[in-house]
Steps between C-alpha positions, in 0.01 A plus 500: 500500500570750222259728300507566131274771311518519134328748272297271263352619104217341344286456796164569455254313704510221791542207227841717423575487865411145560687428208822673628511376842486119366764512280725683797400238793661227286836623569681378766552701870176679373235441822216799333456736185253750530432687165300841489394594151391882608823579616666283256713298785613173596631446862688156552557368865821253483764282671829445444607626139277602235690612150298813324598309201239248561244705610497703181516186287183361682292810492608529106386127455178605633478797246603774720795733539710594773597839492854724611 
């Protein structure tokens, strides 16, 4: 297993987290997202490969950023 964190902008409340970690568990190799919206973080727990790529693009579809 591999871990991800991500600093996430335009999180705001639980909806906004709920909201993030859906649109990231639809990815493939992706077993958990857990977002935080205090500390503005997502942390993915993976298999396999997982391209950054696709992570941003989901968390943008969802109205979010990814950030650095």
């Amino acid at each position: 297993m591999n871990r991800l964190t991500l600093t996430i902008e335009g999180m705001t409340c639980h909806h906004c987290e709920m909201t993030v970690e859906k649109a990231v568990k639809q990815l493939k190799n992706v077993l958990s997202a857990k977002a935080d919206h205090q500390n503005k973080t997502l942390e993915i727990v993976y298999t396999g490969e997982l391209k950054i790529e696709d992570v941003k693009q989901k968390v943008e579809e969802a109205g979010y950023k990814v950030l650095g």
